[in-house]
LUMRO-371623 format. One record per residue (C-alpha): residue in one letter; z, x negated, y. Coordinates in steps of 0.25 Angstrom, whole numbers, padded with zeros to 4 digits, always signed. Layout:
BEGIN
AZXY ...
//
This chain:
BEGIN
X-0087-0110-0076 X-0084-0117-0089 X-0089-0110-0101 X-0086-0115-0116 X-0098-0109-0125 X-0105-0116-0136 X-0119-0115-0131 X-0123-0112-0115 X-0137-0111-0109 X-0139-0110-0095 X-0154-0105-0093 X-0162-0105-0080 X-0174-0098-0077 X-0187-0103-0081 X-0181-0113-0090 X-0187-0109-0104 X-0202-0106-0105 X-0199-0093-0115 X-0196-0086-0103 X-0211-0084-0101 X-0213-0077-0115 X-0203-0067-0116 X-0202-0056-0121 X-0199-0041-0115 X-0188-0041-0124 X-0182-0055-0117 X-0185-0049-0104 X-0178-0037-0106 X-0166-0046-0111 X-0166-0057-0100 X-0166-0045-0089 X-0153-0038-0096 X-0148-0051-0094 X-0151-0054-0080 X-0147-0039-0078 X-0135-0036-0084 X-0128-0051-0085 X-0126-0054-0072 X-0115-0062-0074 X-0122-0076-0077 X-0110-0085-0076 X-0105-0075-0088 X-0112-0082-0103 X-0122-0073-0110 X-0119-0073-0124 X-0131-0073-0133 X-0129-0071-0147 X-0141-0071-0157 X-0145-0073-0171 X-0154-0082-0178 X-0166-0074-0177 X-0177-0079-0172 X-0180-0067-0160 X-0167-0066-0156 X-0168-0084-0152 X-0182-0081-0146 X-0177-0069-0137 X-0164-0076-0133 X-0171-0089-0129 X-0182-0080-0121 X-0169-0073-0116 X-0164-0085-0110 X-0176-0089-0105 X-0180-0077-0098 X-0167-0078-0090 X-0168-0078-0073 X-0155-0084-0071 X-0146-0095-0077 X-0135-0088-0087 X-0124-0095-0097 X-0130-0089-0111 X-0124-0094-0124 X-0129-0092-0138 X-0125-0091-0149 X-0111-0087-0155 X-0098-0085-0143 X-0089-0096-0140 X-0074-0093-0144 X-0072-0100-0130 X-0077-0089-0121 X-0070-0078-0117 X-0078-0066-0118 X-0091-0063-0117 X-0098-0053-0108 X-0114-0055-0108 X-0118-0055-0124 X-0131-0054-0132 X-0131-0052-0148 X-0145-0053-0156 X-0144-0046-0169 X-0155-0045-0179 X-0149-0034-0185 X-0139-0024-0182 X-0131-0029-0195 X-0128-0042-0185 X-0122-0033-0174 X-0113-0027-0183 X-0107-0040-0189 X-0107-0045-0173 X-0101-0033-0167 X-0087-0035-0169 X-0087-0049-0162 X-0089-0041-0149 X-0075-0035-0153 X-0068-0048-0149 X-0062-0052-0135 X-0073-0062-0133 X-0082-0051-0128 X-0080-0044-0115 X-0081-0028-0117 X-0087-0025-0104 X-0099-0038-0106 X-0112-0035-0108 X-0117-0036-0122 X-0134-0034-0127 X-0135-0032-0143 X-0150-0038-0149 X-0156-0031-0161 X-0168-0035-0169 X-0167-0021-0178 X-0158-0010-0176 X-0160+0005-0178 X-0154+0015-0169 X-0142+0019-0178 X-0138+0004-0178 X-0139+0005-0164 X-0129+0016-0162 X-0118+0008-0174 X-0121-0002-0163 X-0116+0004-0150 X-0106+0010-0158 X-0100-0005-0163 X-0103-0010-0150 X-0093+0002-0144 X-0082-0001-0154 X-0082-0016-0149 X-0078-0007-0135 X-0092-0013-0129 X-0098-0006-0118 X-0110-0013-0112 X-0119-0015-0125 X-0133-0015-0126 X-0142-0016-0139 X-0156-0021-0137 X-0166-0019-0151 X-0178-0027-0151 X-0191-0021-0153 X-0203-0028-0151 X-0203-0029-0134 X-0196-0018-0134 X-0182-0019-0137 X-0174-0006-0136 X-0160-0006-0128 X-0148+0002-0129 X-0133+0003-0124 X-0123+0012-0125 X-0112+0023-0119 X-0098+0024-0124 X-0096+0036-0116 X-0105+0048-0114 X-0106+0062-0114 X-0108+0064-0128 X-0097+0054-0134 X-0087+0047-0131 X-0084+0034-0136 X-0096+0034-0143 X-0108+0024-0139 X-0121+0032-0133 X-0132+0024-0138 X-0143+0023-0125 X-0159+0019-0127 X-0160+0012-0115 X-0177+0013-0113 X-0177+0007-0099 X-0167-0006-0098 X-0171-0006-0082 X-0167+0007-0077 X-0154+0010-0087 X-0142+0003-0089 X-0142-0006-0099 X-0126-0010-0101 X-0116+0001-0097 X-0108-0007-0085 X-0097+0002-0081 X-0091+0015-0090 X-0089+0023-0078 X-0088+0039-0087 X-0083+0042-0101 X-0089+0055-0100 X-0075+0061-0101 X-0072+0055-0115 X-0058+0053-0121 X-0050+0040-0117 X-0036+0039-0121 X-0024+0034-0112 X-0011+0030-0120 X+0001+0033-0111 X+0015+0040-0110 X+0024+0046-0102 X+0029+0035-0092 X+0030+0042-0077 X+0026+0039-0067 X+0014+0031-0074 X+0011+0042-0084 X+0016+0056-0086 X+0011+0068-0094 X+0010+0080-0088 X+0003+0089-0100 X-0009+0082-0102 X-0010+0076-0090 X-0007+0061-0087 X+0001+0058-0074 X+0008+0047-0067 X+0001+0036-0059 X-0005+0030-0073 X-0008+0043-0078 X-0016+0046-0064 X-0023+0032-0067 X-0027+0036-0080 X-0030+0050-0075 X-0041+0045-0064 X-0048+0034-0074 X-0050+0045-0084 X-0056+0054-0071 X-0064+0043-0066 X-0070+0037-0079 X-0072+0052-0083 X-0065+0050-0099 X-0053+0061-0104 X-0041+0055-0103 X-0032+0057-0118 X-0019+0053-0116 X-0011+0047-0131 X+0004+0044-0128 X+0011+0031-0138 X+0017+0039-0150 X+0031+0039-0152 X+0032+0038-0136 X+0032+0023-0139 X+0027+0023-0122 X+0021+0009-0121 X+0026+0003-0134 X+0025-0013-0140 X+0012-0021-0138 X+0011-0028-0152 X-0003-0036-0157 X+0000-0025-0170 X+0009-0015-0169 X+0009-0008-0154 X+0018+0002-0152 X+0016+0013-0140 X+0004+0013-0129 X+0003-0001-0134 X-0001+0004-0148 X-0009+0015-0142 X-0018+0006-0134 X-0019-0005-0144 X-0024+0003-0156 X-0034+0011-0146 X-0027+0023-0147 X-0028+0023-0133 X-0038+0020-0124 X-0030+0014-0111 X-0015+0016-0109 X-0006+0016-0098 X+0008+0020-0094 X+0017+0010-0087 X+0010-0004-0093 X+0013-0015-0088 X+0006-0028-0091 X+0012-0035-0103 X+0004-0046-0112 X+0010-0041-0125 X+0002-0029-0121 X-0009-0038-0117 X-0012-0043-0130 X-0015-0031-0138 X-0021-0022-0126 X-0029-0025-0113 X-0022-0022-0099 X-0032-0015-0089 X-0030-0020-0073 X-0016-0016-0067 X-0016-0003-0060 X-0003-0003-0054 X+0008-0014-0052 X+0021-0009-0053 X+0035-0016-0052 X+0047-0016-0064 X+0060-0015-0058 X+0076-0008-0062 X+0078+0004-0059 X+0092+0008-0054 X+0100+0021-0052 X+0103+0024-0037 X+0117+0019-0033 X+0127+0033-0031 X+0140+0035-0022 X+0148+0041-0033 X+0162+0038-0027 X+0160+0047-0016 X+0153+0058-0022 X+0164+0059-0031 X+0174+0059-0019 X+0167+0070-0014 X+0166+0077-0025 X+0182+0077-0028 X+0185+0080-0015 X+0175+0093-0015 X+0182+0097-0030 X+0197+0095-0024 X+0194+0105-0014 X+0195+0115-0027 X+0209+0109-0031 X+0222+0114-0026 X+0228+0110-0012 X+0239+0101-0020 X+0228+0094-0029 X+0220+0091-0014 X+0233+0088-0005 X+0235+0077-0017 X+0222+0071-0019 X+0219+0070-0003 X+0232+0073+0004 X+0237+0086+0012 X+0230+0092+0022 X+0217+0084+0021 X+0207+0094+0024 X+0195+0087+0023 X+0194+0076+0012 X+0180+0077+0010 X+0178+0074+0024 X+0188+0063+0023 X+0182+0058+0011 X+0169+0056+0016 X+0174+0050+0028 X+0182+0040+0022 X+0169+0036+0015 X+0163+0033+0027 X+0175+0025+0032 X+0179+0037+0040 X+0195+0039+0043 X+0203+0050+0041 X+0213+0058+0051 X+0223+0062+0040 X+0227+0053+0030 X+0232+0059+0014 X+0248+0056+0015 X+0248+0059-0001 X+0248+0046-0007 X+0238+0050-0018 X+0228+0055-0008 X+0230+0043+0000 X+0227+0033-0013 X+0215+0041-0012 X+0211+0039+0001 X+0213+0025-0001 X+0205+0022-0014 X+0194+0031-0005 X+0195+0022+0008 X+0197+0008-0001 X+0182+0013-0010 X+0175+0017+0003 X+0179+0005+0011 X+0175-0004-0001 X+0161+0003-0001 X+0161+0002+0016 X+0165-0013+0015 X+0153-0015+0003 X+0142-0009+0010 X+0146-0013+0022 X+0146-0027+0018 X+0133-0026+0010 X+0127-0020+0022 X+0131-0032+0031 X+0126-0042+0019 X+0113-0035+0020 X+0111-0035+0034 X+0113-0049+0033 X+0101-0051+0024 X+0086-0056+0026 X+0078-0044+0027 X+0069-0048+0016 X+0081-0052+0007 X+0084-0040-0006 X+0098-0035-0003 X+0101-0037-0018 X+0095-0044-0031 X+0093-0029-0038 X+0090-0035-0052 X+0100-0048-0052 X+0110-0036-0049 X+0106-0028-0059 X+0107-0040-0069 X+0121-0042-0066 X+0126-0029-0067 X+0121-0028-0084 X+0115-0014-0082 X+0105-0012-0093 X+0092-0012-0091 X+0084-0001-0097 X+0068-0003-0098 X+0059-0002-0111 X+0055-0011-0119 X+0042-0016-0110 X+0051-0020-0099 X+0060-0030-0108 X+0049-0040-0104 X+0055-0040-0089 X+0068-0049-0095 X+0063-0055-0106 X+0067-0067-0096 X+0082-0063-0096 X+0087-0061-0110 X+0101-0059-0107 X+0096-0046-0101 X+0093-0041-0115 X+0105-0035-0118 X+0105-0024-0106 X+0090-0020-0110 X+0090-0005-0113 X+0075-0001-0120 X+0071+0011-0115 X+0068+0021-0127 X+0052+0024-0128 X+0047+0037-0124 X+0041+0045-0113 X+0045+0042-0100 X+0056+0034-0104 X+0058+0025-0092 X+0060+0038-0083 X+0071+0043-0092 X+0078+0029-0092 X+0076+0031-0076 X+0083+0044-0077 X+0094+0040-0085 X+0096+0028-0074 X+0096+0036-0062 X+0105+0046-0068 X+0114+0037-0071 X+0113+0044-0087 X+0113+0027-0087 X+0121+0019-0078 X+0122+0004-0083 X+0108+0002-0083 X+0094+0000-0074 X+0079+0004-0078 X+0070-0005-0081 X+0056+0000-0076 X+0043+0001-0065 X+0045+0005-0050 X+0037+0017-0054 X+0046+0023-0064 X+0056+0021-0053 X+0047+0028-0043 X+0044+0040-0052 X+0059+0042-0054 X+0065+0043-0040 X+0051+0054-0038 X+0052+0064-0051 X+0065+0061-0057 X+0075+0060-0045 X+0086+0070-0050 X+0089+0058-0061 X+0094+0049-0050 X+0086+0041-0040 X+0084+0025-0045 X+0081+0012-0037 X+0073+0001-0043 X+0078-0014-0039 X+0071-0021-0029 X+0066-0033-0036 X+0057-0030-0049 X+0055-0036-0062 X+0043-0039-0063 X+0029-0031-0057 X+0022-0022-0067 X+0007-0021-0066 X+0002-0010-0075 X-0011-0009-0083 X-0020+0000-0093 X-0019-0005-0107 X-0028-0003-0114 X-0033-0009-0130 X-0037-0024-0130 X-0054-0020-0131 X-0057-0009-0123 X-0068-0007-0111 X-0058+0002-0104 X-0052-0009-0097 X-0061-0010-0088 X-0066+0003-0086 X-0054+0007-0080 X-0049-0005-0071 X-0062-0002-0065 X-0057+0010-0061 X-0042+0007-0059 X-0046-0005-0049 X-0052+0009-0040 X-0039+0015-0041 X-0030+0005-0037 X-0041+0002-0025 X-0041+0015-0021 X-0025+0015-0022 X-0023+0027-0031 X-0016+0019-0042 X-0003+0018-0029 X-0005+0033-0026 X-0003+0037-0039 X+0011+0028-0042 X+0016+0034-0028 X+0015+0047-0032 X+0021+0046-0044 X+0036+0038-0037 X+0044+0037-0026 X+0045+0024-0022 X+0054+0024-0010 X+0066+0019-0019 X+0063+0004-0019 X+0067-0005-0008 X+0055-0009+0003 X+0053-0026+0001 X+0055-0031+0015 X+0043-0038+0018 X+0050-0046+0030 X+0055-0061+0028 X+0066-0061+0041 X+0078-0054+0043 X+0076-0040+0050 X+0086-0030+0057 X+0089-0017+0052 X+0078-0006+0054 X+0078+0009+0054 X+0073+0008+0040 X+0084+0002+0034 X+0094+0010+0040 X+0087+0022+0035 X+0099+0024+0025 X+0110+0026+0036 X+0102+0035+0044 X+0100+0045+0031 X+0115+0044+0030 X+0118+0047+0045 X+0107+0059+0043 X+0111+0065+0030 X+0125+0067+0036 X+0122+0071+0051 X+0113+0081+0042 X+0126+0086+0032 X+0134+0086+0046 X+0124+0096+0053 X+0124+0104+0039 X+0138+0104+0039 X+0140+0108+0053 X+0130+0120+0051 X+0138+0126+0040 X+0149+0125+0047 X+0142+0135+0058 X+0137+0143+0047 X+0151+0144+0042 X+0155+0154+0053 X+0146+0164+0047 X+0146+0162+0033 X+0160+0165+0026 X+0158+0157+0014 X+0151+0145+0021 X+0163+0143+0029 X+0173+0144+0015 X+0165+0134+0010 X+0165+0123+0021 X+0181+0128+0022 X+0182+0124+0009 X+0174+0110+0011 X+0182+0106+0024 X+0195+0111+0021 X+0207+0105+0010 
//
C-alpha cells in the first residue's frame, strides 16, 4: 500500500528507551490506542502544538506503543483521502475553536475515531466543545483534560432521552469498564427525523398522515427499528424531484441539499448531477425503465356488433336493405364470418352484398395476417424476441411522454427531441400520464417510466385500460436514499437496509404493491423448442370462454319456456 504523507514513522515495540518512564497519562493514551484503533494499516494522524508537554507526551505515546502502526505528525497531507484515526493537542480551548472547522471538510471521515487534547479547559468550554464537534456531524469524539496523572475523559450522545440533536456531555470516571467512543447509533430515542418525499405510487403514497408504497414501508420500518419519529415535508410547489444545481436546487433536490430534510426518497435513481451536491445511500431496490403502451383493441367487430344489435330497432325495410331479406340471423352470421365461417343464405340485395364483401375481404385480410405471423413465429428460435418493441416504436413517431429526469435516456438520439412530451410536475403525475395512455384520452403517444408504475396501474387503476410495457428496457434503474453531502445517516441506515434486503422484505413489499403478470417471461433456453401447454394457453381461454357463452346460452334457452319475457328477449336476438 503506497501511502504519500509528508512524514511516516513506523514504531516497533521496545525501540525507544521512554517507554520505561511513562506517565499514567501516556499509558492511558497508548491503551486507547491499542484498544480503539484496530486498524493498524489505517495512518494515525497526530497533530500537536509547540508546547513542550504535548512533544514529551506524543514521543512517550509512540514509545509506549505494542504494536508497529503508520503515525504522521504534523499538519495533513492534501494527498490523502480522508482521515479516520486523529489526535489534536491543544493548549487552550481558543486553539480548538480556530481548528474546528477544518474537521468540516471531505478529508475527514465522519464515522473515524477522533480524541481532542487539552492542557486547560473549564467545563462550560467543554459542553461549547461537543456542541461544535456536533455541528461538524461528528459522532465518535472524545475530549481528554490533562490534570496532573489524572486526566479526565468525556464523550458524548447526540440522542438521548432528554434532547434530541443536542450533545449529552458523559464524565467518563472509569475508561476500562465504559465505552469510550460511541461505535454504532442503534436509538434515537424517538426523536424527530425528517424524510422529503411526495406522492409517486407505488413508491410513495399518503394516506392521511401515514406513508405508504414500498419506499414509504422502507422508511416506515428504519424509523421503527432505529426508534426516531418519522416527519414527512413534501417539495413545495409539487416541484416532486426537481433540478440538482451546485446553487439553486429546485424540489427534493432543494429540500435535501439546504438540509431541510434529513434523507429523501421517492423514485431516485442514481444520477451524478445529483451526486455532486448530495450523497447517495446503497441501492435498495433495482428496477427497470421501459415504454408503456396501451393494450391493442378489436374495434372493427365490436363496432359490427354493435350495428347489428341497433339495426334490430330499425324498420324491416331499413334491415332487409342493409343485410338483405329474409336474413334472420345477421349476428350469428356476423360472427361466423369473422371466424371464416360460411353462410347458407346469401343477401341477393346488391347493397347488402357489397357489405358482405368488404366484411369477408377485412376478415380474410386479418386470417391471412395472423395466420402468417403465426407461421413466421413458429418458424423462430425459441430464445429469439418476436419483435424489436423500441425500434418499432421509433418508427412509428409516436411521442414520448416522461419528465424531465428521463430526457437523459436519449440524450444519445437527438433526433428524437422533437417527440419528447415533458410531463407537467405535480403529484402523482406519472400515474395520470398512465391513465391518459391507457384510456386512450392520448392515442399517438407511449409513457416513459419504471416497470413499477406499470405494475401499480394494471393492479389499482385497471378501469383506465390495461397497459403493456416493451420487452426490451432502456436502461436498469437502481434506486437509492439521498441524502445532504455531510451527514452520519448514511450509514446508519444502509446498515439496516442491507438486513432488509437479506431478509428479502424490500421484494415483498414491491409485489404487493403490482401486478406483474403483463410482461413477457425471457426464455432462458438457447435451442429451438416445440410448442407447450403454456404457450397455447391463449387458444384454450378462447375455446373456454365460448363453450362457457354456449352453455349459458343454451340454459336460457331452457329458462325461456317459463319465463315470458326471457323468451321475447332471446326472440328478439335470434330473429330479424
Amino acid at each position: 500500500m503506497l501511502l504519500t504523507l509528508s512524514v511516516i514513522i513506523i514504531i516497533g515495540t521496545g525501540c525507544i528507551s521512554v517507554c520505561r518512564t511513562t506517565n499514567v497519562t501516556s499509558k492511558l493514551i497508548t491503551e486507547i490506542i491499542d484498544e480503539y484503533f484496530v486498524f493498524r494499516q489505517v495512518p494515525l494522524l497526530v497533530v500537536r502544538g509547540e508546547d513542550t508537554m504535548h512533544l514529551d507526551l506524543v514521543d512517550q505515546i509512540i514509545g509506549n506503543l505494542h504494536k508497529p502502526r503508520v503515525i504522521q505528525l504534523g499538519p495533513t497531507s492534501k494527498n490523502y483521502a480522508s482521515w479516520f484515526y486523529c489526535m489534536f493537542f491543544f493548549a487552550t480551548y481558543e486553539g480548538f475553536v480556530a481548528h474546528i472547522n477544518v474537521l468540516s471538510s471531505e478529508q475527514y471521515d465522519l464515522y473515524g475515531f477522533y480524541t481532542f487534547f487539552f492542557n486547560e479547559v473549564t467545563e462550560v468550554q467543554i459542553h461549547k466543545a461537543f456542541d461544535a464537534i456536533w455541528r461538524v456531524k461528528i459522532l465518535r469524539a472524545l475530549i481528554i483534560v490533562f490534570n496532573d496523572d489524572r486526566p479526565q475523559l468525556y464523550n458524548y450522545f447526540p440522542y438521548n432521552i432528554q434532547s434530541c440533536g443536542k450533545p449529552k456531555v458523559h464524565y467518563i470516571t472509569n475508561h476500562q469498564s465504559s465505552q469510550l467512543y460511541l461505535q454504532k447509533l442503534n436509538n434515537f430515542y424517538g426523536c424527530p427525523i425528517t424524510l422529503g418525499t411526495f406522492e409517486t405510487p407505488p413508491f410513495v403514497h399518503f394516506q392521511g398522515d401515514t406513508v405508504y408504497g414500498f419506499e414509504g414501508d422502507l422508511a416506515s420500518t428504519l424509523a421503527r427499528q432505529l426508534n426516531f419519529q418519522l416527519l414527512v415535508v413534501t417539495p413545495p410547489d409539487n416541484a416532486q424531484w426537481g433540478d440538482p444545481h451546485p446553487n439553486g436546487s429546485t424540489g427534493l433536490m432543494k429540500l435535501l441539499q439546504e438540509e431541510t430534510a434529513h434523507f429523501g426518497v421517492g423514485c431516485l435513481g442514481i444520477m451524478p448531477q445529483r451526486n455532486e451536491i448530495l450523497q447517495p445511500g446503497r441501492p435498495h431496490y433495482n428496477s427497470r425503465v421501459l415504454f408503456a403502451v396501451p393494450k391493442g383493441n378489436r374495434f372493427l367487430i365490436c363496432l359490427a356488433i354493435t350495428v347489428v344489435l341497433t339495426l334490430k330497432f330499425a324498420p324491416n325495410s331499413v334491415r332487409d336493405f342493409i343485410y338483405g331479406a329474409n336474413n334472420h340471423t345477421p349476428l350469428l352470421n356476423t360472427i361466423n364470418v369473422f371466424y371464416t365461417g360460411a353462410l347458407h343464405r346469401v343477401p341477393r340485395r346488391n347493397f347488402a352484398r357489397t357489405l358482405l364483401l368488404l366484411w369477408i375481404l377485412h376478415c380474410f385480410v386479418m386470417r391471412t395476417v395472423y395466420q402468417g405471423l403465426l407461421f413466421k413465429y413458429l418458424q423462430q428460435e425459441s430464445n429469439r424476441k418476436p419483435i424489436d418493441i423500441i425500434d418499432d416504436i421509433e418508427q412509428s413517431k409516436l411521442h414520448y411522454h416522461m419528465n424531465k429526469n428521463a430526457e437523459r435516456f436519449f440524450a444519445h438520439k437527438p433526433g428524437l427531441s422533437s417527440r419528447i412530451r415533458l410531463i407537467p410536475p405535480g403529484n402523482d403525475s406519472v400515474s395520470l400520464a398512465l391513465d391518459a395512455v391507457s384510456s386512450r384520452r392520448v392515442r399517438d403517444a407511449v409513457v416513459v417510466c419504471t416497470l413499477e408504475h406499470i405494475a401499480y396501474h394494471n393492479k389499482h387503476r385497471l378501469k383506465q385500460g390495461f397497459l403493456r410495457s416493451s420487452r426490451d428496457s432502456l436502461s436498469s434503474y437502481p434506486m437509492v436514499i439521498y441524502y445532504p453531502k455531510r451527514t452520519f445517516l448514511v450509514r446508519v441506515l444502509d446498515r439496516l437496509i442491507g438486513q432488509i434486503e437479506t431478509a428479502g422484505l424490500m421484494n415483498f413489499w414491491v409485489q404487493r404493491y403490482g401486478n406483474y403478470h403483463f410482461f413477457p417471461k425471457r426464455v432462458e433456453r438457447s435451442q429451438p423448442s416445440a410448442l407447450n401447454v403454456e404457450q397455447l394457453m391463449g387458444c384454450f381461454e378462447c375455446i373456454c370462454v365460448q363453450w362457457m357463452v354456449s352453455c349459458g346460452i343454451f340454459v336460457l334457452e331452457l329458462l325461456s319456456y317459463k319465463i315470458t319475457f326471457l323468451r321475447r328477449f332471446l326472440g328478439f336476438l335470434t330473429h330479424n
